[in-house]
LUMKEBA-643375 format. One line per field, with one value per residue (C-alpha): chain; y, x, z. Coordinates in steps of 0.25 Angstrom, whole numbers, plus 5000, padded with zeros to 4 digits. Example, Ala and Ser with C-alpha at 12.3 -4.5 7.8 and 13.67 -1.06 7.14 Angstrom:
<rs>
chain: (A / A)
yy: (4982 / 4996)
xx: (5049 / 5055)
zz: (5031 / 5029)
</rs>
This chain:
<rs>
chain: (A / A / A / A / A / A / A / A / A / A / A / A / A / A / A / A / A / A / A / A / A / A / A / A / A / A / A / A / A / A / A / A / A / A / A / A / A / A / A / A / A / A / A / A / A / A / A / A / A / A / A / A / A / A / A / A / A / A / A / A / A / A / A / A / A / A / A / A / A / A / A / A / A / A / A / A / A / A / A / A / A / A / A / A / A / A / A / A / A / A / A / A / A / A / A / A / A / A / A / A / A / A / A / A / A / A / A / A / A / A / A / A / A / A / A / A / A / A / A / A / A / A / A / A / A / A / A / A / A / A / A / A / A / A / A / A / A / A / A / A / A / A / A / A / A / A / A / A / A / A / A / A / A / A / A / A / A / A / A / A / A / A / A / A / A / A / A / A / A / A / A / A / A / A / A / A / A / A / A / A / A / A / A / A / A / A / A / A / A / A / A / A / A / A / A / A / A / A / A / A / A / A / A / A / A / A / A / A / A / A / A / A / A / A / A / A / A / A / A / A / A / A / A / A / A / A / A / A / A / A / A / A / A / A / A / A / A / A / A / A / A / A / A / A / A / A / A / A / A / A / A / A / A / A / A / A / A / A / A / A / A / A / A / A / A / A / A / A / A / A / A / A / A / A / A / A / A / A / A / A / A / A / A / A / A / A / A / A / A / A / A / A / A / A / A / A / A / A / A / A / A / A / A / A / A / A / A / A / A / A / A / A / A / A / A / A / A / A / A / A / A / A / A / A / A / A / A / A / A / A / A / A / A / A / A / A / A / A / A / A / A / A / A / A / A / A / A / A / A / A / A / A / A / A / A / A / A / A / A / A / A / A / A / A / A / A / A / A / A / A / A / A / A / A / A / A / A / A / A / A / A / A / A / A / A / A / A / A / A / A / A / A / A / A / A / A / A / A / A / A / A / A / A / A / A / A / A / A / A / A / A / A / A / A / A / A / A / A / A / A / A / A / A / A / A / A / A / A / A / A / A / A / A / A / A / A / A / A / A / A / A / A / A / A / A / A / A / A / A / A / A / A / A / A / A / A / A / A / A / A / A / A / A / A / A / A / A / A / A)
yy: (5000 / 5013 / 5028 / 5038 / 5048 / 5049 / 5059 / 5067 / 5081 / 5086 / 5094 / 5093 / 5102 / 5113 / 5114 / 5126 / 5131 / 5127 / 5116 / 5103 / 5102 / 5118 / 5131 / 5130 / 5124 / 5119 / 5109 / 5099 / 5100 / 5087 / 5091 / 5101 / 5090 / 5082 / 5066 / 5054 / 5049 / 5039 / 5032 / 5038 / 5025 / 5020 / 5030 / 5028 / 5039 / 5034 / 5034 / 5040 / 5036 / 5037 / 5044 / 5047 / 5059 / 5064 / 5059 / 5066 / 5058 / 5062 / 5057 / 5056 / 5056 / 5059 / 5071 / 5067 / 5083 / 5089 / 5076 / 5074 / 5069 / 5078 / 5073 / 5076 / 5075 / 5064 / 5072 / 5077 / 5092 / 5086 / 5075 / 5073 / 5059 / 5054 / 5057 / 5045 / 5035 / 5044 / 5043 / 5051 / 5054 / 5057 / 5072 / 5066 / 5072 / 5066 / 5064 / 5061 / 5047 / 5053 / 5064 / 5065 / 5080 / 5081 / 5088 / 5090 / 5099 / 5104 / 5099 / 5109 / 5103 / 5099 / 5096 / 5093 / 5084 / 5089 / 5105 / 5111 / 5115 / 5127 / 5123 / 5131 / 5121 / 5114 / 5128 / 5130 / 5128 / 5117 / 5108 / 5107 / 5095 / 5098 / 5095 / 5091 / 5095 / 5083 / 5081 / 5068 / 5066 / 5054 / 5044 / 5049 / 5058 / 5068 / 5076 / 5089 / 5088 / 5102 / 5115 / 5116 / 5130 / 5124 / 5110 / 5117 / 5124 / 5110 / 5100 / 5086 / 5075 / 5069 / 5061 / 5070 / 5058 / 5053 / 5066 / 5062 / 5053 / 5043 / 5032 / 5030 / 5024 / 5012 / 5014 / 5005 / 5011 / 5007 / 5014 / 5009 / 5013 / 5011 / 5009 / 5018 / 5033 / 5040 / 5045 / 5030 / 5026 / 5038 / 5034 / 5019 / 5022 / 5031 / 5020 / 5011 / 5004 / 4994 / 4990 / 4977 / 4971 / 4975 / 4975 / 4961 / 4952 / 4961 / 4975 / 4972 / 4962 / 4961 / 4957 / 4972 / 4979 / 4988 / 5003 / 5015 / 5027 / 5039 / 5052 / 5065 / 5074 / 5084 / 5086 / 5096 / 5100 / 5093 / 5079 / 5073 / 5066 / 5057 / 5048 / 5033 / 5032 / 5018 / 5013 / 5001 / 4987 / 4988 / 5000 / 4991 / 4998 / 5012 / 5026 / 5029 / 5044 / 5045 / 5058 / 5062 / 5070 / 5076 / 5071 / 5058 / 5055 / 5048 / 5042 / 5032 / 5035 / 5024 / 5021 / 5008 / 5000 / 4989 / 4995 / 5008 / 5020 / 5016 / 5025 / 5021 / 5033 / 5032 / 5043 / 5043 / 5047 / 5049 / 5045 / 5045 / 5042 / 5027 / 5027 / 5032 / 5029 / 5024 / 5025 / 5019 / 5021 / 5015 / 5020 / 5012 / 5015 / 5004 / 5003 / 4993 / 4991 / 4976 / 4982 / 4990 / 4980 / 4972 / 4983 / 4987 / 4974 / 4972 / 4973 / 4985 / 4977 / 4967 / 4976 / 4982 / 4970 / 4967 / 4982 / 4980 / 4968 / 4979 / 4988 / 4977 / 4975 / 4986 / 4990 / 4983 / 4988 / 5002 / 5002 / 4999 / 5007 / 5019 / 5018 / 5015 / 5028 / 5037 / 5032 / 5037 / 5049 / 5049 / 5058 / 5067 / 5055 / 5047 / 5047 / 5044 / 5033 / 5026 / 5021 / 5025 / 5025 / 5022 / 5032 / 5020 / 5029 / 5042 / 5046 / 5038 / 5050 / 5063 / 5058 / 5058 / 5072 / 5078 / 5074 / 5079 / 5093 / 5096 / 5092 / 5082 / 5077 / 5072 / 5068 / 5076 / 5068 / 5059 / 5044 / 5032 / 5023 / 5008 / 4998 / 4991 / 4975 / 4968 / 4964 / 4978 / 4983 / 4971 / 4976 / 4978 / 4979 / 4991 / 4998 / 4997 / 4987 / 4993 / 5008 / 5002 / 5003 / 4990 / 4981 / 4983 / 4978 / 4966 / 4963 / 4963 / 4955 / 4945 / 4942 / 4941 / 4931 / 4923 / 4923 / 4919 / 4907 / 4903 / 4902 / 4893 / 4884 / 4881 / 4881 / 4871 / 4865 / 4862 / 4858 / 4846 / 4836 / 4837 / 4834 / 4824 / 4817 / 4817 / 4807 / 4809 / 4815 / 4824 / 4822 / 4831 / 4841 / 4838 / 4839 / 4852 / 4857 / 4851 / 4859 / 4873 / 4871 / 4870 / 4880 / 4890 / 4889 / 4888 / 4903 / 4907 / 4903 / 4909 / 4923 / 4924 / 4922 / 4932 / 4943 / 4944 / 4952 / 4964 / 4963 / 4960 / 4960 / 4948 / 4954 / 4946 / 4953 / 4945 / 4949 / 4940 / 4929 / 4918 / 4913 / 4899 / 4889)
xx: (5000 / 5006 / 5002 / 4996 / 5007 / 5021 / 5025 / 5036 / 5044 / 5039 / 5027 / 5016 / 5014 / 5005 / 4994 / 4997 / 4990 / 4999 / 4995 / 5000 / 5006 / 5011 / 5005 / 5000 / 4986 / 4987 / 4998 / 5004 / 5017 / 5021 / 5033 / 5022 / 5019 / 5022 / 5025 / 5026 / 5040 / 5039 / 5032 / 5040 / 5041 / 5049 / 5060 / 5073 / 5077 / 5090 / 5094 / 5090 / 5081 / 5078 / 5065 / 5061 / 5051 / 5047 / 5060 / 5069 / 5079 / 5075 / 5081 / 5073 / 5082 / 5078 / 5085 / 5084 / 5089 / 5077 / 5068 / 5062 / 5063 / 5071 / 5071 / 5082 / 5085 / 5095 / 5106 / 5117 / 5120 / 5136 / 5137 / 5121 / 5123 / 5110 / 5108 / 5100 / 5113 / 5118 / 5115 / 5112 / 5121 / 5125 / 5121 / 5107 / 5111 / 5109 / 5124 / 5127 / 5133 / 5144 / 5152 / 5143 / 5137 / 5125 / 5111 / 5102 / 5089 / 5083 / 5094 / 5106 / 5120 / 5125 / 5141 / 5150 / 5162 / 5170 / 5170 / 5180 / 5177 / 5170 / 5166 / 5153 / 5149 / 5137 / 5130 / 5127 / 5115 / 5120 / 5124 / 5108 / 5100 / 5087 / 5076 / 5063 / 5050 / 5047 / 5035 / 5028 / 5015 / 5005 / 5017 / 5023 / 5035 / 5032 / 5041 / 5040 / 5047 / 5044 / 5047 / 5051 / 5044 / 5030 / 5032 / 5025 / 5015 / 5011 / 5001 / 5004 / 4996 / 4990 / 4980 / 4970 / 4960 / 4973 / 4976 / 4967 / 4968 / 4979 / 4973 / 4961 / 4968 / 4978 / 4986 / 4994 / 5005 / 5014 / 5023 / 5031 / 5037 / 5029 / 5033 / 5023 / 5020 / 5012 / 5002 / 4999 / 4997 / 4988 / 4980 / 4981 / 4977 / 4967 / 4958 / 4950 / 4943 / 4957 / 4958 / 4948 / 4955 / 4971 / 4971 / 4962 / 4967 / 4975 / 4965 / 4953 / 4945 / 4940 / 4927 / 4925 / 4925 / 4913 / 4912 / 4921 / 4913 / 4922 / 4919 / 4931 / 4924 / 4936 / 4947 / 4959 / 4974 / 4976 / 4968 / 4954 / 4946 / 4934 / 4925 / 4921 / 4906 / 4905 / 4918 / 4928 / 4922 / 4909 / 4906 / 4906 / 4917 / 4910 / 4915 / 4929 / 4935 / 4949 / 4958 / 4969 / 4980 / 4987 / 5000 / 5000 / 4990 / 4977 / 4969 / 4956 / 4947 / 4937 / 4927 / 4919 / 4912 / 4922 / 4936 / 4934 / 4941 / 4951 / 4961 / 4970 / 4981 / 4991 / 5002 / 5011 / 5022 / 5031 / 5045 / 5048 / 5041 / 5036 / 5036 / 5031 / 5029 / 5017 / 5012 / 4998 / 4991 / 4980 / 4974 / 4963 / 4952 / 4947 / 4932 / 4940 / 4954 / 4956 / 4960 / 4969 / 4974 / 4977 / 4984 / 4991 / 4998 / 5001 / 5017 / 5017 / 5027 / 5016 / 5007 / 5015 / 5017 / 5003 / 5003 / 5013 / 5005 / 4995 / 5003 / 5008 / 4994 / 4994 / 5011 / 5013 / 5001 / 5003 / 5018 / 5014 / 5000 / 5006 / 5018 / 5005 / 4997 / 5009 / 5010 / 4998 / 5001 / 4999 / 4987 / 4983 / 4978 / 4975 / 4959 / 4960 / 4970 / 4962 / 4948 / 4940 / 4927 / 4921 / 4921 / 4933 / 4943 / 4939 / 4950 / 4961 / 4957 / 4955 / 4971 / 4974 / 4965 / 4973 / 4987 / 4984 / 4976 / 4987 / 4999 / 5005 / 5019 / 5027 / 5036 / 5036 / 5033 / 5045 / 5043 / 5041 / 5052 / 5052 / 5042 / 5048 / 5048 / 5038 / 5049 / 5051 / 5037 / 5035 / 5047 / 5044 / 5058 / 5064 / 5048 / 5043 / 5051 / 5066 / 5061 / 5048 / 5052 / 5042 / 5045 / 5060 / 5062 / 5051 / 5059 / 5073 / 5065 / 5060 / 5074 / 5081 / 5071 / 5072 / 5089 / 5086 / 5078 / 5088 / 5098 / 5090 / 5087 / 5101 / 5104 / 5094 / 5098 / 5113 / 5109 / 5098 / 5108 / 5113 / 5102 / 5097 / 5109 / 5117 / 5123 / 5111 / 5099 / 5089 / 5077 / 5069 / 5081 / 5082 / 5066 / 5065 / 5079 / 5072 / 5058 / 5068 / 5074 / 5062 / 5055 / 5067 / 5069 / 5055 / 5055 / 5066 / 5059 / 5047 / 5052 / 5060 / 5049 / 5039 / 5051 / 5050 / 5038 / 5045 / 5053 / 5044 / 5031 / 5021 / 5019 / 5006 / 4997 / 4985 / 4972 / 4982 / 4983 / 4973 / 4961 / 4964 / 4953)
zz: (5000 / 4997 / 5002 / 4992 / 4997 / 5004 / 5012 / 5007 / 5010 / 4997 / 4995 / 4986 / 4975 / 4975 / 4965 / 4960 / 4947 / 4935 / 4929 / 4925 / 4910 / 4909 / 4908 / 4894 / 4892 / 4879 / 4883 / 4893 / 4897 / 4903 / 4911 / 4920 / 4930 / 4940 / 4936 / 4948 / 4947 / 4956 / 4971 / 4980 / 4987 / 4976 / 4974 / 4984 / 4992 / 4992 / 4976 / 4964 / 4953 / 4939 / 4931 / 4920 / 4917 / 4903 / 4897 / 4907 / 4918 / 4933 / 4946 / 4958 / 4971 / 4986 / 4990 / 5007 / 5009 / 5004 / 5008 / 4993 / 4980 / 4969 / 4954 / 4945 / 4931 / 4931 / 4925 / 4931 / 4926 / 4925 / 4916 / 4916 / 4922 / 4928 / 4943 / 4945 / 4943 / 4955 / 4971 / 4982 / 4990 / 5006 / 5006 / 4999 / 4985 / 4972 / 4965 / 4951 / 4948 / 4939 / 4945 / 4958 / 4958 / 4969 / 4967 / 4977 / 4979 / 4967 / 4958 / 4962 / 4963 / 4974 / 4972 / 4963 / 4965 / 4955 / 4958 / 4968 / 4983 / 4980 / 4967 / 4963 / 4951 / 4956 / 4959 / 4944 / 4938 / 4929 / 4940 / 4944 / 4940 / 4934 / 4947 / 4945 / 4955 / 4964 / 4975 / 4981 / 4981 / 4981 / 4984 / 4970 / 4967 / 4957 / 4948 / 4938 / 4926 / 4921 / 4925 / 4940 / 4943 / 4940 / 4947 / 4960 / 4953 / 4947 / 4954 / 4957 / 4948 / 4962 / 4963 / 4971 / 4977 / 4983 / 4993 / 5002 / 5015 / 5011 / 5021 / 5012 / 5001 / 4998 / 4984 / 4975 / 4968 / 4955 / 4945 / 4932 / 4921 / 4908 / 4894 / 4888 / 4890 / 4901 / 4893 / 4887 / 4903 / 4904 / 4893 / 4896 / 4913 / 4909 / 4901 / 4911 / 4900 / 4897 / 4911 / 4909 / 4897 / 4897 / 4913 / 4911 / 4924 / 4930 / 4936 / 4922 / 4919 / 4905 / 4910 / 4914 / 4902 / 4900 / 4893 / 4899 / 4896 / 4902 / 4904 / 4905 / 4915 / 4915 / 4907 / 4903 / 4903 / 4915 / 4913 / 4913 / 4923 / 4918 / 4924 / 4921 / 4927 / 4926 / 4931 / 4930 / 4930 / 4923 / 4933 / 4946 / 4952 / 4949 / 4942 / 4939 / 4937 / 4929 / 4931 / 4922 / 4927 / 4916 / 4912 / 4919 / 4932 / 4929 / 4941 / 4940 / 4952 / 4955 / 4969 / 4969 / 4982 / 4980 / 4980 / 4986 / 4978 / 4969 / 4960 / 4949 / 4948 / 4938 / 4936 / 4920 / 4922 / 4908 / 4907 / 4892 / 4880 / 4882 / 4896 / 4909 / 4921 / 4930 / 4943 / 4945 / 4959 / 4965 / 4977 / 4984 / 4994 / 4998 / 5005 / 5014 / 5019 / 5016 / 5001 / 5007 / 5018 / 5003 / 4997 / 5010 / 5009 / 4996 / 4992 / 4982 / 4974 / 4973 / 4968 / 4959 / 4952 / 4948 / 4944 / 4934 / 4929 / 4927 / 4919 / 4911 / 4905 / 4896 / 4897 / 4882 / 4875 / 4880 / 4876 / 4862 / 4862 / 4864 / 4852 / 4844 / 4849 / 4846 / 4833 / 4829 / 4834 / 4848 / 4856 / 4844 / 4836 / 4847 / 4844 / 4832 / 4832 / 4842 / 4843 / 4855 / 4854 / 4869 / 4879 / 4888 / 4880 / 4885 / 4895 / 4885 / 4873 / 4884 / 4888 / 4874 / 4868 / 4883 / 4878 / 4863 / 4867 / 4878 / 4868 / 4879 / 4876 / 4888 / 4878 / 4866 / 4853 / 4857 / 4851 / 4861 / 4862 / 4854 / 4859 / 4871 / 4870 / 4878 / 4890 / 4892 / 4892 / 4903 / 4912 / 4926 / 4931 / 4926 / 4925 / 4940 / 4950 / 4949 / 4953 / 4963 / 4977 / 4981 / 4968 / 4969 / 4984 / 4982 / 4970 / 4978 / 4990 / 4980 / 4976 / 4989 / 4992 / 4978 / 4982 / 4996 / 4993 / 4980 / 4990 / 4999 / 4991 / 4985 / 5000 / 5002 / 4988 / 4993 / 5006 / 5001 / 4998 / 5010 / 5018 / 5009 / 5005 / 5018 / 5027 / 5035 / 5025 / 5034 / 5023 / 5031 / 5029 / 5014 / 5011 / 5018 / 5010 / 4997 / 5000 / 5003 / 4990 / 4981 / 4988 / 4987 / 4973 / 4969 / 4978 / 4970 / 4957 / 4961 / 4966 / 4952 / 4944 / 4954 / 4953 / 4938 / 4939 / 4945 / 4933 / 4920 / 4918 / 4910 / 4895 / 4895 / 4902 / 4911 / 4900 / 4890 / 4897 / 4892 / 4902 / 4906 / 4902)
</rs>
């Protein structure tokens, strides 16, 4: 179970009156507001770490002088080596790997090995590191990419619902690295009506198909909101209310008798072109604590695992969708390329007439990479468990356990003949040294096949997979 918000010594922002996206109303500007970098449970206080945001290198360090996160570009203004290959060092200051110049605060230069006693190098302007805003909120750490005078004057994408009493609600977080563009998770989070059939046996059921008829209630520069009266599940569960947050927040918000309130959040976060990354929450109020008791004791590693199952439904067809839709010329055409006739497409065309009338380009008219092969786009490793806090310490515990019962059963394995075969055979001895051994490799067998699935995922997706009889 893990808590909406973290405390921290950073404030929120202020909702001051300059809009997300820029000043001018005719267009977005992508780099006018704030993006989730990370859970802040995830990130290690004690070393850097890598981002990418909109095509630019970042660093992310704890700076324990000021009590608060600082991101960086991850390029020293010396030789323009990356920061994050460095460490932090005793006087808690970020130091360059190659010819160890220190930064601190807001990006100003600390020292300079190299200069003499007295030496006034690292003053200058050009020894600074460009510093990005940062604040903490909701559990995330946010960052501005663009200019730094209007970061404060910018509100946080939060989700409002979620200020209130934190005791009410039980949440469920994930994140990973997608091989497609945020605005293809937008579109793609933003559509209820593929759940049944492409999340088939994992969160859908094909059986609950039915019409989507949605509805935009509101909608301009900075997103939509719209309603789907009947709701999920052939309307059993009751009316659901979408919000878009523009660039990259949308939130489902549904209240039924049998599972209390539920949310389904998801923040895009885009790192270049073909790839972005997700973090997908899941708050929970629940009309009864048992849930919640369930939740409470769940491994979040564990449950991060079954949401990369999720993921995975769609994670191929998406990656090869979206090469097909900028093909044909991306948003502009995107209505006429593609056949919508019932209302379940509503929200998907209002995302895509927002990004065409509001000229949104995070990135330009740059082209998306080559098509990735099927391993890649199936890689759990490299996208989540190596920078999860919860899946890379169950994955290191998992193989401490798969050495420890290899050994004992080689142990047990040597020891056997022995006890058998002896000038006084305990067979007692033997059978018990016998069963150790099975069961220690079998637990070693078994552990290295479960510890697969932090690394890769199944390309097959559950809906494929052929009823038995």
């Amino acid at each position: 179970m893990t808590s909406l918000l973290t405390s921290s010594a950073q404030a929120p922002v202020a909702n001051a009156p300059f809009p997300a996206g820029g000043l001018d109303q005719s267009k977005f500007d992508c780099r006018a507001v704030w993006y989730p970098l990370a859970y802040e449970e995830d990130l290690d206080k004690r070393k850097p770490t890598r981002f990418t945001l909109l095509g630019e290198d970042l660093v992310i360090w704890w700076e324990a002088n000021s009590q608060q996160w600082r991101v960086y570009a991850d390029q020293c203004p010396h030789r323009l080596a990356p920061l994050s290959e460095g460490r932090i060092n005793k006087a808690g200051q970020l130091e360059c790997p190659y010819h160890g110049w220190t930064f601190a605060g807001s990006g100003q230069c600390q020292a300079i090995p190299q200069q003499h006693t007295g030496g006034q190098a690292h003053t200058s302007k050009r020894a600074c590191v460009r510093s990005l805003p940062t604040q903490v909120a909701q559990g995330l750490l946010f960052a501005f990419p663009g200019e730094t005078d209007q970061a404060e004057k910018v509100a946080l994408p939060l989700v409002d619902v979620l200020d209130g009493d934190q005791s009410e609600w039980v949440c469920l977080n994930t994140f990973r690295d997608l091989p497609y563009d945020a605005f293809t998770l937008m579109e793609n989070v933003l559509d209820s009506s593929h759940i049944p059939y492409t999340h088939h046996k994992t969160v859908g059921k094909r059986s609950n198909v039915s019409p989507v008829d949605l509805e935009i209630i509101h909608g301009d520069r900075q997103g939509f909101t719209g309603i789907w009266e009947e709701g999920p599940r052939k309307g059993t569960l009751g009316k659901q209310t979408t919000t878009f947050i523009a660039p990259g927040l949308m939130w489902h918000d549904l209240t039924s008798k049998q599972f209390g309130r539920t949310l389904t959040v998801v923040y895009a976060t885009p790192i270049r072109p073909g790839e972005c990354r997700l973090f997908a929450r899941f708050p929970f109020k629940f009309p009864s604590k048992f849930p919640r008791l369930v939740i409470g004791f769940t491994p979040r590693w564990y449950s991060h695992l079954g949401q990369n199952r999720v993921l995975e439904d769609d994670q191929i067809f998406l990656h090869f969708q979206e090469r097909f839709v900028q093909g044909k010329g991306g948003s502009p055409n995107y209505e006429k390329d593609c056949y919508l006739p019932t209302k379940a497409d509503l929200f998907v065309a209002e995302f895509h007439r927002w990004i065409e009338q509001y000229q949104v380009k995070p990135f330009g008219d740059s082209p998306l990479p080559d098509r990735q092969s099927v391993e890649q786009l199936m890689d759990r490793y490299h996208s989540h468990t190596e920078h999860c806090h919860s899946c890379r310490n169950a994955l290191a515990n998992i193989e401490k356990i798969q050495t420890g019962s290899l050994a004992i059963a080689i142990i047990c394995l040597v020891c056997l003949p022995v006890a058998s075969l002896g000038l006084a055979p305990n067979f007692a001895l033997g059978l018990g040294l016998t069963v150790l051994t099975g069961l220690g490799f079998a637990l070693w067998a078994g552990l290295g096949k479960f510890k697969q699935s932090f690394y890769q995922g199944n390309p097959i997706p559950p809906r494929n997979i052929l009823d038995k009889g």
